[in-house]
N, C-alpha and C positions, 0 to 999 in steps of 0.2 A: 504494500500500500504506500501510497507516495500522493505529494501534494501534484502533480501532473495528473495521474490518474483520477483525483476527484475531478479536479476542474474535466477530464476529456469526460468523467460518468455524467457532469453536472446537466443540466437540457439544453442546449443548442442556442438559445437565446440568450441565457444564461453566460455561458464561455467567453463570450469577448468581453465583456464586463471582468470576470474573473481575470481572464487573460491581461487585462488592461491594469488591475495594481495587482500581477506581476505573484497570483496566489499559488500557480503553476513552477514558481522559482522561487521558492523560500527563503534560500543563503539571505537574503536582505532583508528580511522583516528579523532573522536570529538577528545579525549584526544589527540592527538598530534594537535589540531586547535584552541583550546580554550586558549592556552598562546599565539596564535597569534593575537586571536580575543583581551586578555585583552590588552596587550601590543599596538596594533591597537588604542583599546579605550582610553587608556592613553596617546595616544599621539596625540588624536584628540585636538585643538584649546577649550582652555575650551567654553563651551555652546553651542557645534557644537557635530555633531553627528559623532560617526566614518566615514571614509572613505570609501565606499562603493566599490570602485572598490578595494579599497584594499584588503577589505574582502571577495572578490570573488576569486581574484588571491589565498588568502593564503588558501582557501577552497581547490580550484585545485588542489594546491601543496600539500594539506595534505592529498588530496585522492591519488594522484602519488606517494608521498617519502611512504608514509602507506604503497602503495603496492608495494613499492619497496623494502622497509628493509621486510617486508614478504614473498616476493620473496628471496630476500637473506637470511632471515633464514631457508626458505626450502628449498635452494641451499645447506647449511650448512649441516642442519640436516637429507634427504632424508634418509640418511642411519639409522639413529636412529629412526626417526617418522615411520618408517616401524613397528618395533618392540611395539610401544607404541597404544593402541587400540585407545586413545583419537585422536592421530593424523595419525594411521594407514592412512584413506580416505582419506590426503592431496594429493592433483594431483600429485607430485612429488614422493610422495612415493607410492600412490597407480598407478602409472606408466601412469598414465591421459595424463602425458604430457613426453615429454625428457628432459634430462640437458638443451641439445642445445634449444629446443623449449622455456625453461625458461631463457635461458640465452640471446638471442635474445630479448624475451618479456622483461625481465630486462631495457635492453639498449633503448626500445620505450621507458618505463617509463621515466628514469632518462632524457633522451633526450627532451621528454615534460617538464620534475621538469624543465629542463636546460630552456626552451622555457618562463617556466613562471617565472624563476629566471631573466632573463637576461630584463625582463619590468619592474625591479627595478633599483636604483642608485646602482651606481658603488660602494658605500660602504657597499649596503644588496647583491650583487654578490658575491663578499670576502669574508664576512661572512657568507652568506647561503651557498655556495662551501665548506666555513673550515668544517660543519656539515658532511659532507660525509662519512669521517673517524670513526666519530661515527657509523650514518647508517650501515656500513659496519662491523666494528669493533662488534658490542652489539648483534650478534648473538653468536660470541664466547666466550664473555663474562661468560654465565654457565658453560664454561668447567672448566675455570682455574680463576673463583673465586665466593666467597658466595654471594657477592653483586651484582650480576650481576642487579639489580633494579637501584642501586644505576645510572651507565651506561645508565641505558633506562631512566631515569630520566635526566639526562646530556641531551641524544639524541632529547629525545621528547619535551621537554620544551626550545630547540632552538628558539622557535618561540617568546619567550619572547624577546627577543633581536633582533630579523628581524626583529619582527611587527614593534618596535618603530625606526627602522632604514632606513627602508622603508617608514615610513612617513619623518621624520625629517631628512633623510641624513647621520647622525652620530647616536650613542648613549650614553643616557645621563644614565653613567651608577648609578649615586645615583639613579634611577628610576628602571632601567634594571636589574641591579644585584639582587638587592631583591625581583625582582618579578621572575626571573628565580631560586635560589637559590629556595624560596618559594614554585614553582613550581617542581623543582626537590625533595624538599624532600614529595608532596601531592603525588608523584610518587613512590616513595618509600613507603609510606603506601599504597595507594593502589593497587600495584602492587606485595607488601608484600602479601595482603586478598588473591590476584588472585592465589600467587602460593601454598597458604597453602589451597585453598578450591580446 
């Protein structure tokens, strides 16, 4: 069983939606869940095991914002991924679906992200809300600079600093900042591999 096989079992209508944030290709929603899951674990009560409902919410949310900054970067780039054979077959460029049909789709996601932001404290609402600019922002990022890694590193390893906020309330950032920092630059290498293979 594998995340390709649901989306190809899923109904026909269905699949390019799925196809479109990218549920078929997993690696990216773990790497954007796993600085949520350490930060979670770091801020468990020593000798106590993470938080489990925690770690379910920020699963959610990492399969949601995943397929929403995916969404938005085929909003973005529709017109370019036509031309590129690698991404020729995304729905968006291979005409699977319309703007409007994605752009709609867009707004369920974020509006569930919002559903499962909003069962945290008032201080991971702020903060996980500030992220959006990013999400939004890091598809233009290749146009108009070389680092654009550098950006998805920012965006993805957000979760360093929710996770521990979302348990604790605040963030203790001698804890936070080095593991998100940490985290942004693991993204930068290998995000680096990704666009040179």
């Amino acid at each position: 069983f594998s995340a390709a096989e649901l989306v190809r079992a899923a109904p026909g209508s269905l699949q390019p939606y799925l196809r479109l944030m990218r549920l078929h290709q997993p690696a990216g929603t773990w790497l954007l869940y796993l600085p949520c899951t350490w930060s979670i674990g770091l801020a468990a009560e020593p000798g106590c095991l993470p938080d489990w409902q925690m770690l379910t919410l920020f699963g959610v949310g990492a399969v949601l914002m995943r397929g929403a900054g995916c969404t938005i970067n085929d909003m973005w780039d529709r017109d370019y991924d036509r031309q590129v054979v690698r991404t020729a077959s995304r729905p968006l460029a291979a005409g699977d679906i319309s703007t409007f049909q994605s752009f709609v789709f867009l707004g369920g996601q974020l509006g569930l992200a919002l559903c499962v932001l909003l069962c945290l404290n008032y201080y991971s609402i702020i903060l996980g809300a500030a992220s959006l600019s990013l999400v939004i922002t890091y598809p233009l990022m290749k146009r108009i600079t070389y680092w654009p890694q550098l950006v998805l590193g920012l965006t993805f390893n957000w979760g360093a600093l929710l996770g521990w906020s979302a348990v604790r309330d605040s963030c203790e950032w001698s804890v936070c900042l080095p593991l998100y920092i940490a985290g942004v630059m693991w993204t930068l290498v290998y995000d680096t591999i990704y666009a040179h293979q």
